[in-house]
LOSEKE-326004 format. One record per residue (C-alpha): chain; y, x negated, z negated; residue number from 0. Coordinates in steps of 0.2 Angstrom, whole numbers, plus 5000, padded with zeros to 4 digits. Each point is the difference from the previous one (the first is absolute). Layout:
# residues N
NODE   tike      Y      X      Z   marba
NODE      A      Y      X      Z     NUM
...
//
This chain:
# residues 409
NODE   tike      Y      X      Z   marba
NODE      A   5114   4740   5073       0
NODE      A   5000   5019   4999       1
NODE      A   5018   5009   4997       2
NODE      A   4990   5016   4993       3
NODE      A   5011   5009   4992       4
NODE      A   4997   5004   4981       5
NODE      A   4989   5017   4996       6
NODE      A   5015   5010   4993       7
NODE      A   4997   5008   4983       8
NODE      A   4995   5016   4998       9
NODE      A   5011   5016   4997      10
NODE      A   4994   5005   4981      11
NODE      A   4988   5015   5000      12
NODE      A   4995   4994   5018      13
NODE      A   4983   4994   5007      14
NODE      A   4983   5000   4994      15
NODE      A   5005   5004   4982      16
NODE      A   5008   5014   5003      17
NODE      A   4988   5007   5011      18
NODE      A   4987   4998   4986      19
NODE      A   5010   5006   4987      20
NODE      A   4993   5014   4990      21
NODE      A   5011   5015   5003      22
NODE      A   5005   5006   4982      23
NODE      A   5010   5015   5006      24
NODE      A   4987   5010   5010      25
NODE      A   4988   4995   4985      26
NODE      A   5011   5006   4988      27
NODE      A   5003   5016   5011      28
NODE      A   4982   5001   5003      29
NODE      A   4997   5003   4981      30
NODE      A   5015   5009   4999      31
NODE      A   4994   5012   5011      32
NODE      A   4982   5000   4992      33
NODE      A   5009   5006   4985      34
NODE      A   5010   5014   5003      35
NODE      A   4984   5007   5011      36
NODE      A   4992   5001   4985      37
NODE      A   5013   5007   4990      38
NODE      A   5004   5016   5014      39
NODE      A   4979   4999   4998      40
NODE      A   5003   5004   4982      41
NODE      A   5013   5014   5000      42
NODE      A   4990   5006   5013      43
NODE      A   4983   5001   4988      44
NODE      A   5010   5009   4985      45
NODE      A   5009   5014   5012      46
NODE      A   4983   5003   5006      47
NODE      A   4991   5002   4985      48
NODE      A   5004   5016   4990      49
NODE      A   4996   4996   4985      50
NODE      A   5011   4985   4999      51
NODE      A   5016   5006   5011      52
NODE      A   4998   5015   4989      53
NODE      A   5007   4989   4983      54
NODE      A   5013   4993   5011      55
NODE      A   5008   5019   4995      56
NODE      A   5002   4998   4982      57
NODE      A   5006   4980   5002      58
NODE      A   5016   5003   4990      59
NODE      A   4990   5008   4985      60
NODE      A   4984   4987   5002      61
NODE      A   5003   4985   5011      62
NODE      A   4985   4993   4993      63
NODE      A   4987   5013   5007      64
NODE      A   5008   4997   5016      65
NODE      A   5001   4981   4999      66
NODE      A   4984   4997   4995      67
NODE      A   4988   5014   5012      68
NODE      A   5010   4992   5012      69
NODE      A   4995   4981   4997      70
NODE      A   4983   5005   4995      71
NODE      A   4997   5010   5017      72
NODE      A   5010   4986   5010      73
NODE      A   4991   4986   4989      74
NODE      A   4983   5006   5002      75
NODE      A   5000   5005   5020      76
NODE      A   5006   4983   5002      77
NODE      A   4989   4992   4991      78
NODE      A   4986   5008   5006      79
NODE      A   5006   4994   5017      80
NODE      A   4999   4981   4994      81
NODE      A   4984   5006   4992      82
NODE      A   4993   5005   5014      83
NODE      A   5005   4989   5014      84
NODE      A   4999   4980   4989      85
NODE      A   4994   5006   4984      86
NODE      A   4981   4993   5004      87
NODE      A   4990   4993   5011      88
NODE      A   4994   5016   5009      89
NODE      A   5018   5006   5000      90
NODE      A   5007   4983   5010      91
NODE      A   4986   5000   5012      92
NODE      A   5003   5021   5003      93
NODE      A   5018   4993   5002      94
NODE      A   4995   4986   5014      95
NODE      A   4987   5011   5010      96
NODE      A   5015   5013   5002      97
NODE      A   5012   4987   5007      98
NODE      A   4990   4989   5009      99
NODE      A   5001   5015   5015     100
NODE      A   5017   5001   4997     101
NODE      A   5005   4981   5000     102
NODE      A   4990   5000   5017     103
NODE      A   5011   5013   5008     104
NODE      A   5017   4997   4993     105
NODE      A   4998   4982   5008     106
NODE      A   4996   5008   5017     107
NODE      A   5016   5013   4997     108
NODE      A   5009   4984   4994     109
NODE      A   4994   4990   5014     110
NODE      A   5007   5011   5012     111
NODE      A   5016   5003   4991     112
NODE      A   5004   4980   5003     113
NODE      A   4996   5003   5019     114
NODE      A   5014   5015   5000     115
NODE      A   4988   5013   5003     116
NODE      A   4997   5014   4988     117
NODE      A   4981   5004   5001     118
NODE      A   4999   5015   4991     119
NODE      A   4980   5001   5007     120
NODE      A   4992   4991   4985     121
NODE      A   4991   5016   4996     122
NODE      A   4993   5003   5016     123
NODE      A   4994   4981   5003     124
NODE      A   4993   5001   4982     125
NODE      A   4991   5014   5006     126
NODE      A   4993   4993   5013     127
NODE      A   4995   4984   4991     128
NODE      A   4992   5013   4986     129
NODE      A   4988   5008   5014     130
NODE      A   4995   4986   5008     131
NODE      A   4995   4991   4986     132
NODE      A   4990   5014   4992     133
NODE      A   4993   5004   5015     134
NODE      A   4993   4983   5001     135
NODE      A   4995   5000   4981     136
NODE      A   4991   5017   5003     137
NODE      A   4995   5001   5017     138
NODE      A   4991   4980   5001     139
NODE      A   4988   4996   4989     140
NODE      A   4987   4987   4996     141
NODE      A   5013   4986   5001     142
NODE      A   5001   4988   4984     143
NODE      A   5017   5000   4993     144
NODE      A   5007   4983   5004     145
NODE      A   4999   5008   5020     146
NODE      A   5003   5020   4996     147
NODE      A   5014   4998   4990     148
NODE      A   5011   4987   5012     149
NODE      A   4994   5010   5015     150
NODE      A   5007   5017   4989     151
NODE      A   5016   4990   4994     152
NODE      A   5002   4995   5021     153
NODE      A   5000   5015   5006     154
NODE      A   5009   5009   4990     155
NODE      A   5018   4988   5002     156
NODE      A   4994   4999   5019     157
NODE      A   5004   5019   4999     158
NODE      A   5016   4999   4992     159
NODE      A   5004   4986   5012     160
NODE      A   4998   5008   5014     161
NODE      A   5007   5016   4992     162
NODE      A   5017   4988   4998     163
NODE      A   5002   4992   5013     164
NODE      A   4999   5016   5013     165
NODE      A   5015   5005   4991     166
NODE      A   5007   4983   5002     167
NODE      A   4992   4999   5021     168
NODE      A   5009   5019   5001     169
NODE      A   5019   4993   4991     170
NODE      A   4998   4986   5012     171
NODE      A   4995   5006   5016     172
NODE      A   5008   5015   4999     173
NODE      A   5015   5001   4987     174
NODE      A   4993   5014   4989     175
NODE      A   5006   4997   4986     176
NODE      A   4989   4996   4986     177
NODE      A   5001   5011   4986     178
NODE      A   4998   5016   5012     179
NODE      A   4982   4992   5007     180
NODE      A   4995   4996   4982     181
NODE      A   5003   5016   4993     182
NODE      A   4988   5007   5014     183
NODE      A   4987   4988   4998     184
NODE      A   5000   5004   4983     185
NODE      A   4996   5019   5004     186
NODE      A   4988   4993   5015     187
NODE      A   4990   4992   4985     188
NODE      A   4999   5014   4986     189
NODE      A   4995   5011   5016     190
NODE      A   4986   4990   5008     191
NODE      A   4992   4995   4981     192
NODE      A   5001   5018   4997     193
NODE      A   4990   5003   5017     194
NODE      A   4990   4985   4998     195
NODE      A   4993   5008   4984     196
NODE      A   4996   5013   5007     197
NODE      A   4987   4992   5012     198
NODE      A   4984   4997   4996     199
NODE      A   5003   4981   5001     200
NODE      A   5010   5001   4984     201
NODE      A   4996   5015   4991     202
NODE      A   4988   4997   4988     203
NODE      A   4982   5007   5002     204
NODE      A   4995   5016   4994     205
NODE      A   5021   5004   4993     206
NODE      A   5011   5013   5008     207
NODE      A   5016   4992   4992     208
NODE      A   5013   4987   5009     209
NODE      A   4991   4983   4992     210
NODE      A   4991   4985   5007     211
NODE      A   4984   4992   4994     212
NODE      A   5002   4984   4987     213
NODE      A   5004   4984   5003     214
NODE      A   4983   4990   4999     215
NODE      A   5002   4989   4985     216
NODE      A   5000   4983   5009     217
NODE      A   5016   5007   5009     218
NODE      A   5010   5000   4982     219
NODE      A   5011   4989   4994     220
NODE      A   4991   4990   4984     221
NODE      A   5010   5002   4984     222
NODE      A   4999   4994   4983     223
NODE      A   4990   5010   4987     224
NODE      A   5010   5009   4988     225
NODE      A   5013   5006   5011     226
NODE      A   5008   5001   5018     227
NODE      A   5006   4983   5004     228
NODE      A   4991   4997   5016     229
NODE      A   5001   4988   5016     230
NODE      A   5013   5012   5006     231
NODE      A   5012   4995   4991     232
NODE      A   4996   4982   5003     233
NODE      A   5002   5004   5016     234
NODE      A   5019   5008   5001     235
NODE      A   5005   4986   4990     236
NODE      A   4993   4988   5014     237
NODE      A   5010   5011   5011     238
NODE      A   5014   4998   4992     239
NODE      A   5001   4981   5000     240
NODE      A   4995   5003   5019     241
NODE      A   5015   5009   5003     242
NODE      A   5009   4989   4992     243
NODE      A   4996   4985   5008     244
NODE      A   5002   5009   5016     245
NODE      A   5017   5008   4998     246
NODE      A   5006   4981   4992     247
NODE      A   4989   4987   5008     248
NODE      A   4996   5005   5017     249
NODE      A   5007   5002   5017     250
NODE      A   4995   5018   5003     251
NODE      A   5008   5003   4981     252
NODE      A   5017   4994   5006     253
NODE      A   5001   5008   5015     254
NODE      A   4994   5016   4992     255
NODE      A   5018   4997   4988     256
NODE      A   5011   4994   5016     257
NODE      A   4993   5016   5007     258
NODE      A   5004   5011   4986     259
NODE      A   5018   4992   4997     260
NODE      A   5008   5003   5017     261
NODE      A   4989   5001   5016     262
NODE      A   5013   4999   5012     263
NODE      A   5002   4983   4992     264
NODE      A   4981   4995   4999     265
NODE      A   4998   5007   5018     266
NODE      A   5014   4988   5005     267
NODE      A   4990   4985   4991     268
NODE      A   4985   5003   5012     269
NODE      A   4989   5011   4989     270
NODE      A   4993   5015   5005     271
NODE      A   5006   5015   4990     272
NODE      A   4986   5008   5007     273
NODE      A   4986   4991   4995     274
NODE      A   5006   4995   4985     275
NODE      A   5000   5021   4996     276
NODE      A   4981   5001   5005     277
NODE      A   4996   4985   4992     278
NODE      A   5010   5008   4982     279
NODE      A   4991   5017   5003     280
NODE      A   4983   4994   5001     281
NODE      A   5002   4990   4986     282
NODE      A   5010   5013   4990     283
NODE      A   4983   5011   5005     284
NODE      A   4988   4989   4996     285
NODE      A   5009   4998   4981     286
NODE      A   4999   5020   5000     287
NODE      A   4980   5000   5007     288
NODE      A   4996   4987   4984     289
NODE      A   5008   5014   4990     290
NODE      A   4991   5012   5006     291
NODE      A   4983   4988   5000     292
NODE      A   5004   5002   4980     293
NODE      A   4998   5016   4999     294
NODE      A   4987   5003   5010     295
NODE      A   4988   4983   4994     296
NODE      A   5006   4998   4981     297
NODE      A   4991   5003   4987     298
NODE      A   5002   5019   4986     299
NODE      A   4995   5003   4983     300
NODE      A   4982   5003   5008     301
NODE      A   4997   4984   5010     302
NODE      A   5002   5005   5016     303
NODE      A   5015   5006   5008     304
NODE      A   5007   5014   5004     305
NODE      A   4991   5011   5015     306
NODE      A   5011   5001   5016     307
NODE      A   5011   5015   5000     308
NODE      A   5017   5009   5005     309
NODE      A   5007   4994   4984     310
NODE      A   4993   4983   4996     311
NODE      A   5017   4990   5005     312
NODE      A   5011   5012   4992     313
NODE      A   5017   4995   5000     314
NODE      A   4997   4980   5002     315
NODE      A   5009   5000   5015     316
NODE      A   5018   5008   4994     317
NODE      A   5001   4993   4985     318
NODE      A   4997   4981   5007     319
NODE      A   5019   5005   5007     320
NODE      A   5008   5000   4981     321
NODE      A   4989   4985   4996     322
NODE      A   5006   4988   5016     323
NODE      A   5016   5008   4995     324
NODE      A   4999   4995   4981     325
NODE      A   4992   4984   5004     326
NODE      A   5016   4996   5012     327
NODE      A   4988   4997   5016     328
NODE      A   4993   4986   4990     329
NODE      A   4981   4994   4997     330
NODE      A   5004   4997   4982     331
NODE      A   5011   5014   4997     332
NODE      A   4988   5012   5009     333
NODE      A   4985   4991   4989     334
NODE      A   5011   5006   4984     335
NODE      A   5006   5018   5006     336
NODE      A   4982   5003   5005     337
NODE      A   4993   4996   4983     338
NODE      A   5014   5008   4989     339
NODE      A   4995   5018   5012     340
NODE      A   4982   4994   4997     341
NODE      A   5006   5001   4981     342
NODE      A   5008   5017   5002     343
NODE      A   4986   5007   5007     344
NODE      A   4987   4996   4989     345
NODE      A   5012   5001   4984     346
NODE      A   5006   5017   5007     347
NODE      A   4982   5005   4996     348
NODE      A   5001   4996   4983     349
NODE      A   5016   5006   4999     350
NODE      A   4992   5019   5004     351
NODE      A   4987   4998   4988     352
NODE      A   5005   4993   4987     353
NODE      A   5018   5003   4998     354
NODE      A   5000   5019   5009     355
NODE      A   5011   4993   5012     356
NODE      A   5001   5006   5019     357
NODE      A   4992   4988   5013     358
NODE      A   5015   5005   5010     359
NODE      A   5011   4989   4989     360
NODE      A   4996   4985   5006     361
NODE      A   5003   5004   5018     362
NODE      A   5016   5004   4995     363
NODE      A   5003   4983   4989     364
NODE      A   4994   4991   5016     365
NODE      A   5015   5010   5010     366
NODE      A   5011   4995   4987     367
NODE      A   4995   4982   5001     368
NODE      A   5000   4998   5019     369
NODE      A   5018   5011   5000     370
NODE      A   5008   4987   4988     371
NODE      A   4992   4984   5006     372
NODE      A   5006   5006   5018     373
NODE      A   5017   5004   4993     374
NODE      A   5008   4982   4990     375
NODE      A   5016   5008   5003     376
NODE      A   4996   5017   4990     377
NODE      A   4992   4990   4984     378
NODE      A   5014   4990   5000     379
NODE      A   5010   5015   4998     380
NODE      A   4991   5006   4987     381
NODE      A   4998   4985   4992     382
NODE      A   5018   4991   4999     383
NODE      A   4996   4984   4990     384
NODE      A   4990   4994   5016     385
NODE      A   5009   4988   5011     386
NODE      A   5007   5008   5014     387
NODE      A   4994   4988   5012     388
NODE      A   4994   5003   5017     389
NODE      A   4982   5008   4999     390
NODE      A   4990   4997   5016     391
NODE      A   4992   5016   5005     392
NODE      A   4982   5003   5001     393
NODE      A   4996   4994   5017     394
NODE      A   4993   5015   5009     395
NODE      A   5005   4993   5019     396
NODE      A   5000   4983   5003     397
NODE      A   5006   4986   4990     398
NODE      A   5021   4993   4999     399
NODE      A   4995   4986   5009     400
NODE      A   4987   4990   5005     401
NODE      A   5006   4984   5004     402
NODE      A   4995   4985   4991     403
NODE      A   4998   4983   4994     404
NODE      A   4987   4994   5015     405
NODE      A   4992   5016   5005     406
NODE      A   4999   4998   5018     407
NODE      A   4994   5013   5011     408
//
């Protein structure tokens, strides 16, 4: 007969309940934080408006004037910033074709944030990703789309694969450290596509100016007609998933998380720290290439996309660092923080047209957003009523800990 001794109970607010629990303090903070961005976004919007910050002179003698320029300019800059970013159906997809580049790089950033590396290369591998696949759009023709457009899509997060992981071979092989190579590799791959254009392989026939050819048609991402929803967006929510049940389901994902969490310790465990950084690099570059892929292959207000130039990625690359870092170096929360910047950009649009309001402002109410998010400890502050519990910080390096319920390396 078996003398098993009975399964002791439970500690309350142990185990898998626990672990599942929906976190009502960092959401409360979260919104907390939302809020008083918007309200600095607000004072901000009347001091800078002359006409407004002017009645705020006479306040004691007309509180009125003051009171009410002051909602109707905050009111309406708002509102066109809702207006212009869900307020129809050409507004939302304008929202998801400007996030779909930026979920896809803020997963690589926050990828690579869980592996305890800080890839601050995103831009250069996007770039890399952007020319290869516009090269392949333009250069290849004759191909129907079901073959151009994955042989485009491939190349394109090759480049940024391989853009990655030589970071990732040089931190490994060599000990230099991460962010030093990225940051050069970045420069590396502004330089060489501003050289590249300037070749007749890439400069476009019978121009003198710094821009490529267009993307043949069957290298395009298909959208929907009426607005810019197209596969690419389909596609960084695929990513998304992928890196989700990478980081959470997989081998490779949890030794990426031992590996960011203490390497001594992982290294001790029989896992190379090395490989396990190459591996997180190329990925991380890959993620960033698929970014780049967007804005080279998707879709403008014309059809076709936009031709290759010095420009085309803009600032995809930096700014996927505040949305891994808003999204807390997780697939969902990168998903939201790349649609809410989505939002802002389009609605910032709106908000210069329609509401005379600078297109600077909502840089600075993303700032405001990604200061406070990052800091739970200075909106409780400002806030007192909230529970002044422990806020787990946005995880920029590596995760608490990383042992679990049956994960087994």
């Amino acid at each position: 007969m078996s003398t098993a001794a009975p399964e002791q109970p439970r500690p309350a607010g142990t185990g898998p309940a626990r672990r599942h629990a929906v976190p009502w303090g960092e959401v409360t903070t979260t919104v907390a934080a939302f809020v008083l961005a918007f309200l600095i976004g607000a004072i901000l919007m009347v001091a800078a408006d002359p006409e407004v910050s002017g009645k705020w002179a006479y306040f004691l003698d007309r509180p009125g004037d003051a009171l009410g320029a002051s909602w109707e300019k905050v009111a309406g800059a708002y509102g066109a910033l809702l207006q212009g970013s869900v307020g129809s159906w050409k507004a939302i997809t304008e929202t998801t074709a400007a996030a779909a580049p930026l979920i896809c790089a803020g997963l690589g950033m926050a990828l690579a944030f869980r592996a305890g590396l800080f890839n601050i290369g995103a831009q250069g591998q996007a770039i890399v990703g952007a020319t290869l696949a516009a090269y392949a759009g333009f250069a290849i023709t004759g191909l129907p789309l079901v073959v151009h457009l994955p042989l485009a899509l491939a190349l394109g997060v090759l480049g940024g694969a391989l853009w990655g992981g030589f970071a990732g071979w040089l931190r490994a092989a060599t000990g230099a450290h991460e962010v030093i190579v990225t940051i050069m590799l970045n420069y590396v791959a502004s330089l060489g596509l501003a050289w590249l254009l300037s070749t007749p392989a890439f400069l476009r026939p019978g121009r003198q100016d710094p821009i490529a050819p267009e993307v043949q048609f069957s290298a395009t991402f298909p959208r929907l007609e009426g607005g810019q929803l197209h596969l690419g967006f389909v596609l960084a929510l695929l990513a998304a998933a992928g890196v989700w049940w990478l980081m959470e389901r997989s081998t490779v994902g949890f030794r990426i998380r031992a590996v960011g969490a203490n390497p001594d310790a992982a290294a001790t465990a029989g896992m190379s720290v090395g490989r396990t950084t190459v591996v997180a690099m190329t990925l991380s570059g890959a993620l960033a290439g698929l970014a780049g892929v967007q804005a080279a292959l998707g879709p403008s207000d014309f059809g076709l996309p936009t031709p290759l130039s010095a420009g085309l990625v803009g600032s995809i690359g930096f700014d996927a660092i505040t949305v891994a870092l808003l999204g807390r170096s997780k697939p969902f929360g990168v998903v939201l923080a790349g649609l809410l910047f989505g939002a802002m950009h389009a609605g910032g649009l709106a908000m210069q047209s329609q509401a005379d309001t600078p297109l600077t402002l909502t840089t600075v109410l993303q700032a405001l957003i990604v200061m406070f998010v990052a800091a739970p400890m200075l909106v409780r502050t400002l806030v007192p009523f909230l529970k002044a519990g422990k806020a787990r910080p946005a995880a920029l390096v590596g995760e608490a800990s990383v042992v679990e319920n049956g994960a087994t390396a």
